[in-house]
Each structure stands twice: as structure tokens, then as C-alpha cells.
Backbone of each chain as ProteinMPNN parsed JSONL, in Angstrom:
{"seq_chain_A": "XXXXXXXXXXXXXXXXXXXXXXXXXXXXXXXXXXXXXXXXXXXXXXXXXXXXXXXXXXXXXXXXXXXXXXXXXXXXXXXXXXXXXXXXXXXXX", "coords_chain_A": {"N_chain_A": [[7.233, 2.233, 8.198], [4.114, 2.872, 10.293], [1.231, 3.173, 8.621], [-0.556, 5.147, 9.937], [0.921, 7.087, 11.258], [2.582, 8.244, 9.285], [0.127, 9.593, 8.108], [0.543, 11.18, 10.258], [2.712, 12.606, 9.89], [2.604, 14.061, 7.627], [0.203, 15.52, 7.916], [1.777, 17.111, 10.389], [3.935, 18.39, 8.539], [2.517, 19.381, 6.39], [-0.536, 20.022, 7.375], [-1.264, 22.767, 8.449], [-1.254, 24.534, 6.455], [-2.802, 22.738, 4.224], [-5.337, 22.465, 5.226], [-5.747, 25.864, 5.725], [-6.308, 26.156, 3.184], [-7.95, 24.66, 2.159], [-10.469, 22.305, 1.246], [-11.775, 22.096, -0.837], [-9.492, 23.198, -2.989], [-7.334, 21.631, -2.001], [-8.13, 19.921, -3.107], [-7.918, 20.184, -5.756], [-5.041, 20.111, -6.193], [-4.198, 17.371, -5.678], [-5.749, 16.105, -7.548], [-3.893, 17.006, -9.727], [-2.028, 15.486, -9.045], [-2.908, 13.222, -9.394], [-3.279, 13.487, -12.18], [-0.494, 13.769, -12.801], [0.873, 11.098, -12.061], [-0.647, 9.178, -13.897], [0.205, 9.864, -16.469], [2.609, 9.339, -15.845], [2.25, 6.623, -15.797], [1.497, 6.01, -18.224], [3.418, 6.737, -20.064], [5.816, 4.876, -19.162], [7.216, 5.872, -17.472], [9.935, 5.227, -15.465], [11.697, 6.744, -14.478], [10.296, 9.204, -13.327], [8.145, 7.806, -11.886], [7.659, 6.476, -9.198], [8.12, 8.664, -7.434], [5.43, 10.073, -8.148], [3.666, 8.323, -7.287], [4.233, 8.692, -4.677], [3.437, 11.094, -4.097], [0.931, 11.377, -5.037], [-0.368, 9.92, -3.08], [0.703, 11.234, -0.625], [-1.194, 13.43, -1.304], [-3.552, 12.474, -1.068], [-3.541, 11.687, 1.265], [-3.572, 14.413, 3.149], [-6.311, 14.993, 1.948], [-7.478, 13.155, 3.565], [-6.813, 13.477, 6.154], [-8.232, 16.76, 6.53], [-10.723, 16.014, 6.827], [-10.719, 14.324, 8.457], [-10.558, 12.083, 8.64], [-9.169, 8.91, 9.539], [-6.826, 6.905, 7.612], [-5.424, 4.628, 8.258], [-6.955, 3.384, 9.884], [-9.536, 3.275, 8.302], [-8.452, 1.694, 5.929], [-7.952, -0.601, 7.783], [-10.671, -1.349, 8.35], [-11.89, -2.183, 6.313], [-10.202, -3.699, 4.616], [-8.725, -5.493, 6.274], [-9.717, -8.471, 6.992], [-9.629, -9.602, 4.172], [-10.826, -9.763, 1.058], [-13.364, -7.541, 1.038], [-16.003, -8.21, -0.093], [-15.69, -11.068, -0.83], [-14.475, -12.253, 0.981], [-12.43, -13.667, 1.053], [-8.776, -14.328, 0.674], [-7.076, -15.347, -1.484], [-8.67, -12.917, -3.49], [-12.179, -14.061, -4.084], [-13.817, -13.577, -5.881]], "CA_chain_A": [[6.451, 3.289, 8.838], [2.803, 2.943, 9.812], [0.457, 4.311, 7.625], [-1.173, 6.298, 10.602], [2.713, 7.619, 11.413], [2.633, 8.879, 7.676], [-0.539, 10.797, 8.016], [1.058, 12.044, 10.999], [4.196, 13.34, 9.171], [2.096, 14.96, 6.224], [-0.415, 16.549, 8.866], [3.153, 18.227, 11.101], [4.341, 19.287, 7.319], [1.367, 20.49, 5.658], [-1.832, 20.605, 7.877], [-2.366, 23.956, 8.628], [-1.113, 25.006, 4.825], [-3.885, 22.167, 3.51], [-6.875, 23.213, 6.196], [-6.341, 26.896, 5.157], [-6.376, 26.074, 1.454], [-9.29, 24.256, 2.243], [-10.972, 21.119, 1.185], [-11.384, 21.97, -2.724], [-8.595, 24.339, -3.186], [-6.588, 20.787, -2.054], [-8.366, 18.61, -4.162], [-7.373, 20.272, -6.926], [-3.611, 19.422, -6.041], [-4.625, 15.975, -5.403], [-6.127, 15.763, -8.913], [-2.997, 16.963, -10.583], [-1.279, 14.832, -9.022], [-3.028, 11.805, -10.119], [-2.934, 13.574, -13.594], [1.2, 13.108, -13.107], [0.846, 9.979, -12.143], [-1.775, 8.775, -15.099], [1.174, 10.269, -17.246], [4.193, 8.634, -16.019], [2.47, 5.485, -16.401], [1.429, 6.133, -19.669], [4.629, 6.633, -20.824], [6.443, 4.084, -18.36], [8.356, 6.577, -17.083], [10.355, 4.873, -14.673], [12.063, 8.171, -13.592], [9.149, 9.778, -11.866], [6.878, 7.388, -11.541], [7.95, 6.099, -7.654], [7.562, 9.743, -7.054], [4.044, 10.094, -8.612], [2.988, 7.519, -6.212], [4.551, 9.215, -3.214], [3.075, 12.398, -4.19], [-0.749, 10.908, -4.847], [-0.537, 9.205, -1.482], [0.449, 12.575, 0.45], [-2.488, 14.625, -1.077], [-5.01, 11.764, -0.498], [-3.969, 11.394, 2.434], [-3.782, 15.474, 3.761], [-7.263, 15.257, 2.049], [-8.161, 12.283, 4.715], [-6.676, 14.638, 7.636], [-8.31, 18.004, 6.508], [-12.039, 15.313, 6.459], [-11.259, 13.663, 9.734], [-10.471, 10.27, 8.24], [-7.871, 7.784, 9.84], [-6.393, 6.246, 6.913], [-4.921, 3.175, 8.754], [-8.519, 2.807, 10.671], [-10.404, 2.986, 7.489], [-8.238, 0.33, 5.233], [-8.326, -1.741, 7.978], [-11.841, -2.057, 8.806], [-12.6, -2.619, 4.837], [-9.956, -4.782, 3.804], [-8.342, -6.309, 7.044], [-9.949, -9.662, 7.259], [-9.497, -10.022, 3.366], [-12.014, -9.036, -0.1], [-14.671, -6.997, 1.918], [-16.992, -8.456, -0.586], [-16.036, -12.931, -0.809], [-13.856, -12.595, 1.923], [-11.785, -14.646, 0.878], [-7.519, -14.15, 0.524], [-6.844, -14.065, -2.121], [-10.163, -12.576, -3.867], [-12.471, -15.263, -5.532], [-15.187, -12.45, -6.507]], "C_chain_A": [[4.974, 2.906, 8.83], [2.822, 3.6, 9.539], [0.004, 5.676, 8.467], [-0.129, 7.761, 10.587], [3.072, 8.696, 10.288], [1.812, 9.964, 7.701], [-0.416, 11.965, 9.302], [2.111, 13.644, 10.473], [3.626, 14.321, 8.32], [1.411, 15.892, 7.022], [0.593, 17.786, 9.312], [3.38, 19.088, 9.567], [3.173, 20.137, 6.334], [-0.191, 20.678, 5.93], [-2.576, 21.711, 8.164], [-2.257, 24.728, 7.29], [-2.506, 24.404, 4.206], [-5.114, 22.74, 4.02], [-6.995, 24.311, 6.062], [-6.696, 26.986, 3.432], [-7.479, 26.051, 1.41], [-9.632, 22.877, 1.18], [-11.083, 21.182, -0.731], [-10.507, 22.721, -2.959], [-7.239, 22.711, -3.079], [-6.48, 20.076, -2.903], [-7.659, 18.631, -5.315], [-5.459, 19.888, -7.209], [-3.154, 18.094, -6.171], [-4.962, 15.745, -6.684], [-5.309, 15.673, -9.866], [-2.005, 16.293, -10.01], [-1.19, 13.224, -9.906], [-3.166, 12.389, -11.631], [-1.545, 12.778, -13.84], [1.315, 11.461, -13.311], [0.39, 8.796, -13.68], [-0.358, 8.978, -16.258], [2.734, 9.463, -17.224], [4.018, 7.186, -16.352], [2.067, 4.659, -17.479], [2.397, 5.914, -20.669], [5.987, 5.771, -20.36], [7.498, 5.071, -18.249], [9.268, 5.937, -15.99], [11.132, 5.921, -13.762], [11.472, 9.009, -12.891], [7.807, 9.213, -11.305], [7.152, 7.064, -9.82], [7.652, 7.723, -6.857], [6.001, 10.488, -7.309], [3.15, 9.467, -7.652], [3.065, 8.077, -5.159], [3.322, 10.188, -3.342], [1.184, 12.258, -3.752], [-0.92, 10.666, -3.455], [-0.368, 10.501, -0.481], [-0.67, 13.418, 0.327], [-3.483, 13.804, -1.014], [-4.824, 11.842, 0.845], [-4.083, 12.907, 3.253], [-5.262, 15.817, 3.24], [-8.274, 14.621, 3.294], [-8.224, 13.091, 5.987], [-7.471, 15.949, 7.544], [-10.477, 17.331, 6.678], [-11.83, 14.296, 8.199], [-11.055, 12.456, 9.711], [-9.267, 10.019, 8.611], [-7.628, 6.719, 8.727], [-6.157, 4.978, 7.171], [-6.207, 2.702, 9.284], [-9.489, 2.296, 9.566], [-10.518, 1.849, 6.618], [-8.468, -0.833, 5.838], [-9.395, -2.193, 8.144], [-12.28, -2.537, 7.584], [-11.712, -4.075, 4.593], [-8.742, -5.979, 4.902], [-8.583, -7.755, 7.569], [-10.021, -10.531, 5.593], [-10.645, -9.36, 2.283], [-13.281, -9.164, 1.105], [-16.164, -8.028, 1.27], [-17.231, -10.279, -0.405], [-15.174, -12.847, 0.294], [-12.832, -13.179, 2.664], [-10.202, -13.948, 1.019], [-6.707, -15.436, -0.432], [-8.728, -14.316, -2.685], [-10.733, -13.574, -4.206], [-14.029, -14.786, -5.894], [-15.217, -13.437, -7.941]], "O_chain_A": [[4.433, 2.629, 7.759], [3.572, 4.571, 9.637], [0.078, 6.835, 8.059], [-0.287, 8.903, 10.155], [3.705, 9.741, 10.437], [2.228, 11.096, 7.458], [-0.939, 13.075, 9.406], [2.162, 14.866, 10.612], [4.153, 15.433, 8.276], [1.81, 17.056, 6.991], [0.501, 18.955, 8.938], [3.042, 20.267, 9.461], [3.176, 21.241, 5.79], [-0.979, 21.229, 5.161], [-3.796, 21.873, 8.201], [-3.142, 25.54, 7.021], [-3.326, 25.189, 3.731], [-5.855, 23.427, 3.317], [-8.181, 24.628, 6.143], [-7.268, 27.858, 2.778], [-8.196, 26.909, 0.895], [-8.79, 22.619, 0.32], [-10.562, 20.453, -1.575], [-11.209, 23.488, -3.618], [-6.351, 22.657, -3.93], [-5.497, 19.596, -3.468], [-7.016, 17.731, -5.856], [-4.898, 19.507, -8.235], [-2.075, 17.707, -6.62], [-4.205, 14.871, -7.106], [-5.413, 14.838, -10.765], [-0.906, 16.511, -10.52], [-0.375, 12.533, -10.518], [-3.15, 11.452, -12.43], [-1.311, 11.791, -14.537], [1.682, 10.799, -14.282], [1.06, 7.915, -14.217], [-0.037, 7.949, -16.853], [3.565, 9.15, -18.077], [4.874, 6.486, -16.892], [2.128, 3.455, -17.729], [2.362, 5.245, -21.701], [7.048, 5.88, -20.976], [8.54, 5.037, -18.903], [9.142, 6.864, -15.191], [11.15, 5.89, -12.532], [11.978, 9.561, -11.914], [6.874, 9.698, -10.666], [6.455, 7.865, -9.197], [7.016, 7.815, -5.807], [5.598, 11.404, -6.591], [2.089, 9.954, -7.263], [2.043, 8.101, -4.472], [2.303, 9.997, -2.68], [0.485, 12.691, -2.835], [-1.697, 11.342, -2.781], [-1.231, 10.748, 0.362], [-1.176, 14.039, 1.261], [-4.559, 14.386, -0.878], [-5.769, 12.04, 1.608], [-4.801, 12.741, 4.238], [-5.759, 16.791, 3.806], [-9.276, 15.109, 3.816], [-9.206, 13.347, 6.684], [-7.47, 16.478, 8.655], [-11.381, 18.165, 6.633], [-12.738, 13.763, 8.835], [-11.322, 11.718, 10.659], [-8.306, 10.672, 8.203], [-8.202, 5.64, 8.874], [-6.613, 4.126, 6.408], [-6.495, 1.524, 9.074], [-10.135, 1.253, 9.676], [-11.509, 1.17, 6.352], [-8.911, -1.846, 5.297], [-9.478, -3.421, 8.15], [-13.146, -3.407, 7.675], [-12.203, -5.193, 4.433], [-8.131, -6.951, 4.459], [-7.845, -8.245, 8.423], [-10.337, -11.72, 5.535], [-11.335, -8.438, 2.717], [-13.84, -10.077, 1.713], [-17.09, -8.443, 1.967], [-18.275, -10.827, -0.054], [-15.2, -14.003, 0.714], [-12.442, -13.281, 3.828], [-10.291, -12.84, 1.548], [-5.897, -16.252, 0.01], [-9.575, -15.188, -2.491], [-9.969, -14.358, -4.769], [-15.045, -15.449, -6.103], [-16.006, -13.18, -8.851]]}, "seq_chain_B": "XXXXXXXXXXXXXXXXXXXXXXXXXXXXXXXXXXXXXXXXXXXXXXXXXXXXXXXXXXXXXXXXXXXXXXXXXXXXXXXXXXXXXXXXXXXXX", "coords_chain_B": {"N_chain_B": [[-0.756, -0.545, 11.474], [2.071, -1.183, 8.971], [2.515, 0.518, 6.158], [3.748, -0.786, 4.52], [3.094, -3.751, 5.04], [0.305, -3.269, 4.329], [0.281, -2.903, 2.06], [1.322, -5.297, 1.134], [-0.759, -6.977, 1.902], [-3.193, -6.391, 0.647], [-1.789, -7.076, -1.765], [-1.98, -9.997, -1.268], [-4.314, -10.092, -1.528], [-5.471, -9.46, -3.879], [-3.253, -9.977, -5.464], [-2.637, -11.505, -7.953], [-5.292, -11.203, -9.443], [-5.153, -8.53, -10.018], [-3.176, -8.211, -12.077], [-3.206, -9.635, -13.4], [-5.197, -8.79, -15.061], [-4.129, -6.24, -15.847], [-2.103, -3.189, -16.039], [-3.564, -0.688, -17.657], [-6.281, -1.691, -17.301], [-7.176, -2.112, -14.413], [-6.303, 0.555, -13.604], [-8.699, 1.721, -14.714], [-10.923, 1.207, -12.867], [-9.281, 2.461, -10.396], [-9.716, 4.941, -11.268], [-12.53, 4.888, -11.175], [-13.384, 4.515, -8.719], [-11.424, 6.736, -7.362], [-13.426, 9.069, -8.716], [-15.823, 8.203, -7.109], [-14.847, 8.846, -4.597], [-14.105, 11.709, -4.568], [-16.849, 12.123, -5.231], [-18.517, 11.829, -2.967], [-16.775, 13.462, -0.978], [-17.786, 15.762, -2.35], [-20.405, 16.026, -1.974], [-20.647, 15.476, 1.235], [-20.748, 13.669, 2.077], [-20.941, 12.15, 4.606], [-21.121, 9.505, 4.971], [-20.321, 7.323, 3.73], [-17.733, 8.754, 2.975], [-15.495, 8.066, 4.12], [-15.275, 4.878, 3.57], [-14.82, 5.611, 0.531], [-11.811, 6.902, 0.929], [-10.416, 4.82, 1.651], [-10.946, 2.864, -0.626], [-9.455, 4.12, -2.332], [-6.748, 4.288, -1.625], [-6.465, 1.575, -1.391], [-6.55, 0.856, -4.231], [-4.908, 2.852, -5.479], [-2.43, 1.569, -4.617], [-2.802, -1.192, -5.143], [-1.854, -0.644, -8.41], [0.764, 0.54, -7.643], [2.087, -2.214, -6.73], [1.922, -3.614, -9.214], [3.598, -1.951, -10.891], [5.651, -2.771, -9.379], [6.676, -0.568, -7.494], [7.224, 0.16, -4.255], [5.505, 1.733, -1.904], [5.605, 1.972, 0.638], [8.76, 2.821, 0.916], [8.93, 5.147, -0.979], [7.197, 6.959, -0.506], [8.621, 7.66, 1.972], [11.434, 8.354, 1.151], [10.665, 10.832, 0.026], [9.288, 12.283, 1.751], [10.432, 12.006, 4.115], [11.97, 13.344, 5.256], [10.637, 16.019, 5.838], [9.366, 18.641, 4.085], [9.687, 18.138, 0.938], [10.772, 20.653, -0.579], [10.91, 23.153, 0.898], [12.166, 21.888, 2.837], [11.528, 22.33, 5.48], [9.758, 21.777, 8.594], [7.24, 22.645, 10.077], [6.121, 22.795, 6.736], [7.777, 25.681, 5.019], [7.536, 26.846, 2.632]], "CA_chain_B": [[-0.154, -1.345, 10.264], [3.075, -0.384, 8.427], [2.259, 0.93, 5.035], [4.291, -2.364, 3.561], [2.359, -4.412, 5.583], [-0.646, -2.691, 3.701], [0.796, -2.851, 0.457], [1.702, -6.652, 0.903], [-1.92, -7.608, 2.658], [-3.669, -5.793, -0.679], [-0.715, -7.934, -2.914], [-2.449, -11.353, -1.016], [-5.98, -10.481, -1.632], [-6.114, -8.947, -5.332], [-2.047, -8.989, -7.101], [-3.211, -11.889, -9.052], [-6.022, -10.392, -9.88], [-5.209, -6.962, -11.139], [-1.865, -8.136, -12.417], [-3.997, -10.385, -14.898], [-6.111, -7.637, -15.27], [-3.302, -5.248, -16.418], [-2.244, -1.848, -15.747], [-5.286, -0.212, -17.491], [-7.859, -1.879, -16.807], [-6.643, -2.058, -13.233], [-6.457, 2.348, -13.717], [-10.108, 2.337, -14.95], [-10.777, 0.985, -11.515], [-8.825, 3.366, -9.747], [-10.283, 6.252, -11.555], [-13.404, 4.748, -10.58], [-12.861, 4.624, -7.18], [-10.918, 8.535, -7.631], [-14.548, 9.826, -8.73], [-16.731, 8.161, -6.243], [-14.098, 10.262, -3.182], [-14.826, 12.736, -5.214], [-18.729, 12.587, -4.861], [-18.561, 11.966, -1.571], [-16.194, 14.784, -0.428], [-18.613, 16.886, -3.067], [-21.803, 15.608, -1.125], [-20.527, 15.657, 2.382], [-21.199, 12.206, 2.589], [-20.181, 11.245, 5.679], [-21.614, 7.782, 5.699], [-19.262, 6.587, 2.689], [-16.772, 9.005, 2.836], [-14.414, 6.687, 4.74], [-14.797, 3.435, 2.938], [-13.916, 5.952, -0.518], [-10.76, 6.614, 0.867], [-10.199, 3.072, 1.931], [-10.992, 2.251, -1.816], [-9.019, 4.766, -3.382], [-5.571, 3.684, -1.111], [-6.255, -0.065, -1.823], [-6.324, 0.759, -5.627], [-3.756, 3.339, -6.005], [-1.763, 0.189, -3.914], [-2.062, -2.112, -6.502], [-1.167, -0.188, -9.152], [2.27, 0.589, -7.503], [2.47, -3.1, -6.773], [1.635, -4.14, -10.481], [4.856, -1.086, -11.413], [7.056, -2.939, -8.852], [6.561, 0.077, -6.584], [7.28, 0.107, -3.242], [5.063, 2.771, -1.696], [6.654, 2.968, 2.007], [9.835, 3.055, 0.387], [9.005, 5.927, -1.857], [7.139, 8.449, 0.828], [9.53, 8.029, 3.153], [12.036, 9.135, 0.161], [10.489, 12.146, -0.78], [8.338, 13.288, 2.777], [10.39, 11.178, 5.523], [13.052, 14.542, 6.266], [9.704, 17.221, 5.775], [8.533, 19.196, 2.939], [11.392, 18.074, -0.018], [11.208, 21.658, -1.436], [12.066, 23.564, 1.545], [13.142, 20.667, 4.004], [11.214, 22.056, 6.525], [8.501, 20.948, 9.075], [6.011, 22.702, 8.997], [6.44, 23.815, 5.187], [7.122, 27.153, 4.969], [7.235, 26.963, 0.918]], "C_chain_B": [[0.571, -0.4, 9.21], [2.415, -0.198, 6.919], [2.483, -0.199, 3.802], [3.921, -2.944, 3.679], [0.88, -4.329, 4.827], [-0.923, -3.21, 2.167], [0.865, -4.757, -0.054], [0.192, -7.401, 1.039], [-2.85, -7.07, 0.935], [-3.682, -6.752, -1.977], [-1.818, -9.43, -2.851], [-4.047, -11.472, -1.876], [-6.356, -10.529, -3.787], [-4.821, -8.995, -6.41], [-2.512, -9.836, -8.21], [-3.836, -11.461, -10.016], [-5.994, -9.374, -11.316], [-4.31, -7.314, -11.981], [-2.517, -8.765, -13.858], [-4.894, -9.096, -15.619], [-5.303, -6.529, -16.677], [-3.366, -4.274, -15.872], [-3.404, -0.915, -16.502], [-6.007, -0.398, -17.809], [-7.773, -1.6, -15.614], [-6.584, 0.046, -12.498], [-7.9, 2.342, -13.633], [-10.55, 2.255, -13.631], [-10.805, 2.059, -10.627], [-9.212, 4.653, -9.903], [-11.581, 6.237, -11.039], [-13.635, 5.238, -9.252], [-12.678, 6.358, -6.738], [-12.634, 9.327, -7.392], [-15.708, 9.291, -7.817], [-16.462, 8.987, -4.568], [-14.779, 11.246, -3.629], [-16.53, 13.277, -5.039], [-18.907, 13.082, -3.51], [-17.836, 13.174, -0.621], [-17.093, 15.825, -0.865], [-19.658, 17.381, -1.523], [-21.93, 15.805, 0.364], [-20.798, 14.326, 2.777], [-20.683, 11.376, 3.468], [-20.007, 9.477, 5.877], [-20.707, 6.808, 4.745], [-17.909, 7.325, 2.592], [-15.402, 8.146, 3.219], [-14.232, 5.288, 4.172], [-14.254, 4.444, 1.681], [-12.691, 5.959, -0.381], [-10.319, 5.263, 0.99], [-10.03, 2.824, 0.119], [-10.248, 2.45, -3.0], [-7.587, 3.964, -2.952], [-5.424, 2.172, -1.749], [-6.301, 0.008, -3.838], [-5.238, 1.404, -6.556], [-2.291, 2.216, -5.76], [-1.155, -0.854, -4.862], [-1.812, -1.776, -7.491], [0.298, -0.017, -8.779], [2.497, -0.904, -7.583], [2.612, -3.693, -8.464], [3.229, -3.319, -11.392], [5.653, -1.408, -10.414], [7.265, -1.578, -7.722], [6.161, 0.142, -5.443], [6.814, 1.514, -2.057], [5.765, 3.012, -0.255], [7.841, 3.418, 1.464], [9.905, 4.562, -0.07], [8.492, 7.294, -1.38], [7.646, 8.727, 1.504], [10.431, 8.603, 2.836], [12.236, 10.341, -0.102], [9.884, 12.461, 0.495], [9.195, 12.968, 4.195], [11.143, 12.345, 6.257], [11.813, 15.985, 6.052], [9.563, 17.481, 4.543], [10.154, 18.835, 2.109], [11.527, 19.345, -0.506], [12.249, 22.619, -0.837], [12.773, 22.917, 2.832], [13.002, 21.545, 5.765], [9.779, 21.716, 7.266], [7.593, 21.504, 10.616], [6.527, 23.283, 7.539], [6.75, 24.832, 5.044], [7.499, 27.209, 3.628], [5.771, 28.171, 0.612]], "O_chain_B": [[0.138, 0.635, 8.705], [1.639, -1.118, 6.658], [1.879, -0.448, 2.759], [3.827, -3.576, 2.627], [0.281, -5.401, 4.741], [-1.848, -3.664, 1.493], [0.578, -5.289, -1.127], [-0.026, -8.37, 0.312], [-2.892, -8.021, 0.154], [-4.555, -7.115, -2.766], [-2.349, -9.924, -3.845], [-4.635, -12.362, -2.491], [-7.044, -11.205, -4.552], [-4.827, -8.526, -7.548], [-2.797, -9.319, -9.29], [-3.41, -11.282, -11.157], [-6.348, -9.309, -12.493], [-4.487, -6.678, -13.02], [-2.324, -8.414, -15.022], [-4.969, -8.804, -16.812], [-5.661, -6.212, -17.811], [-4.35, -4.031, -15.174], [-4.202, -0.396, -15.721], [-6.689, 0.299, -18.56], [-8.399, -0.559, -15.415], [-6.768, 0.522, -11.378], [-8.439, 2.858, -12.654], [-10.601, 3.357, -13.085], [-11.811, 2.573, -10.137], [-9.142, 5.48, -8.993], [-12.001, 7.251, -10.481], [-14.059, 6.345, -8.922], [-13.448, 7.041, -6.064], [-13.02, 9.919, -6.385], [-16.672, 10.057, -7.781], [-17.254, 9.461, -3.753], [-15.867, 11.635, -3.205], [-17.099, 14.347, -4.821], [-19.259, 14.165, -3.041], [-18.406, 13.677, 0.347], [-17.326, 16.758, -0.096], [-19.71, 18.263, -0.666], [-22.987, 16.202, 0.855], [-21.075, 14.052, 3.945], [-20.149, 10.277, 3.316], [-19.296, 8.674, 6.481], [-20.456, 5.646, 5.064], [-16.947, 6.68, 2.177], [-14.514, 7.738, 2.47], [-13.188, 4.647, 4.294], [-13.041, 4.262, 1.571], [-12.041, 5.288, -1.183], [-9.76, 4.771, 0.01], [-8.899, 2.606, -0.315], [-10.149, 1.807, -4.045], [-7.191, 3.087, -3.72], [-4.488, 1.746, -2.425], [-6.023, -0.986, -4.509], [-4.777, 1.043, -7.639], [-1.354, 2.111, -6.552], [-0.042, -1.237, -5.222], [-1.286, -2.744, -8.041], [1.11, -0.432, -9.605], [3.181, -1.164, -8.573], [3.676, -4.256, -8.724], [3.837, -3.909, -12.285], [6.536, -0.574, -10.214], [8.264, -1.747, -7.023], [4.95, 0.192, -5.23], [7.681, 2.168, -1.477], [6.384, 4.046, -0.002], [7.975, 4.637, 1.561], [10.827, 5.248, 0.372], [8.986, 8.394, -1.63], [7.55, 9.855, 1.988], [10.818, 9.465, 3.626], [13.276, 10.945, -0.367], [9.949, 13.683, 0.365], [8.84, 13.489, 5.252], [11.099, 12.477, 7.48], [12.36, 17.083, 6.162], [9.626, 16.528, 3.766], [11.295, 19.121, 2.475], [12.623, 19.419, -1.06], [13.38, 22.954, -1.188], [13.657, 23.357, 3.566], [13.754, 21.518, 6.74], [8.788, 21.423, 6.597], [7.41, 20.978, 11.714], [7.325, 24.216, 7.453], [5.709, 25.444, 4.807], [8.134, 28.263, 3.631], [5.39, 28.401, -0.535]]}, "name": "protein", "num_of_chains": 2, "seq": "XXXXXXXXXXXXXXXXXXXXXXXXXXXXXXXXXXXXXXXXXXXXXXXXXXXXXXXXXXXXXXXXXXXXXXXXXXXXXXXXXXXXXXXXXXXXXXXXXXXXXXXXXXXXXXXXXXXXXXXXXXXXXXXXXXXXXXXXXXXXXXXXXXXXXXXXXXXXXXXXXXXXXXXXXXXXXXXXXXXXXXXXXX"}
């Protein structure tokens, strides 16, 4: 799936739920998520961690849609020709 | 660009990298990253808001890669049939 495709899917399922929440009212969802996350791989949970990841990735990214940001537009212009910074592939910062 | 495609292009530039790095140090990072969105969503900061996300995706990224986690795999899992709670689209949860 593109990524764009994705923030499509999350937008149809929870855009006008996130945009009335509103922009910090989300975050805070988004925050406990990456709490979960921080937690499962604290404790190598292997049982919810693949879902921890999903989860982070949907509320960053319904925070990107509720801000106007193209997720797929943004990674690629940073890190599509390789480390934004040496440029290189792989890094040699 | 597919999300795996993302995930793999990320893998080229930095898995070395972080993988040497470890999972947390490789977090501190990511938390990094976490609280500079954070400013910027605070701030309104249009002019960086867009590379934060960019920075946050490419770091939450390699962390799944570093846990063997396959992030298209794992949204498409849990978001690809609509909202998993009530399985529909738009949410009505």
C-alpha cells in the first residue's frame, strides 16, 4: 500500500472524528500511543508490539491530515535521494 | 511510494546505523524527533512542521525495522478492513 493510500484510509475512517476532536485533543491519543509503544518495547512484548507500531503510525499520521501534511510528499522530499544531511546511502554522517 | 518501499529505502540509508546504535539509543532519537512535532504543531510552525513529520515517520521506521517489524504489513492488519473496533468506515465508535 502507498503510504499516501494509507493516509487516505485513516482520513475515510477517522477524519471528521479527528478534525472535530481537534488538533490537541488528538495529540493526546497520539502520545498514548507512543506511551504503548515505549512499553511494549520495554518489555519486548512481542504480542502487541506490531500493533503499537500500527497504532503510532495511524495517529501521526491523522495528525498529518488534520495539519495539511502529505506524508508520502514530505518523507520523500527529506529522505528520497538518501541522508538529507551526507547524502550518501547508506548514511556516512 | 509503498510504505515497504519506505521502510526498506530508510533500512538502506540508516539500518546499520541504528541497529549498531541499539534500540534505546535509537528511541532517544525518536523521542527527540516526537518533541520537536510537538513544538512545531505547539508553535504553528508551518515552515518545519513538515520536515517534523518526515523525521518522526523515518524514526518510528527504524525502530520497527530494528524489532523485525514490518510496518505495511501491520496497518494494513489492524486499519486495512476500517476502524478494527467497529469495522466500520467512517468509525462510528
Amino acid at each position: 500500500m502507498r503510504l499516501r493510500e494509507f493516509q487516505e484510509l485513516i482520513e475515510r475512517i477517522y477524519g471528521d472524528k479527528d478534525r472535530g476532536r481537534g488538533q490537541e485533543k488528538t495529540y493526546m491519543w497520539f502520545a498514548e500511543e507512543v506511551g504503548e509503544l515505549t512499553r511494549a518495547l520495554r518489555r519486548d512484548d512481542e504480542e502487541n508490539l506490531a500493533e503499537e507500531f500500527a497504532d503510532v503510525l495511524a495517529w501521526l499520521t491523522t495528525l498529518a491530515s488534520i495539519r495539511g501534511v502529505d506524508l508520502e510528499e514530505v518523507v520523500l522530499q527529506k529522505y528520497g535521494a538518501g541522508c538529507p544531511y551526507c547524502e550518501a546511502v547508506p548514511c556516512a554522517c
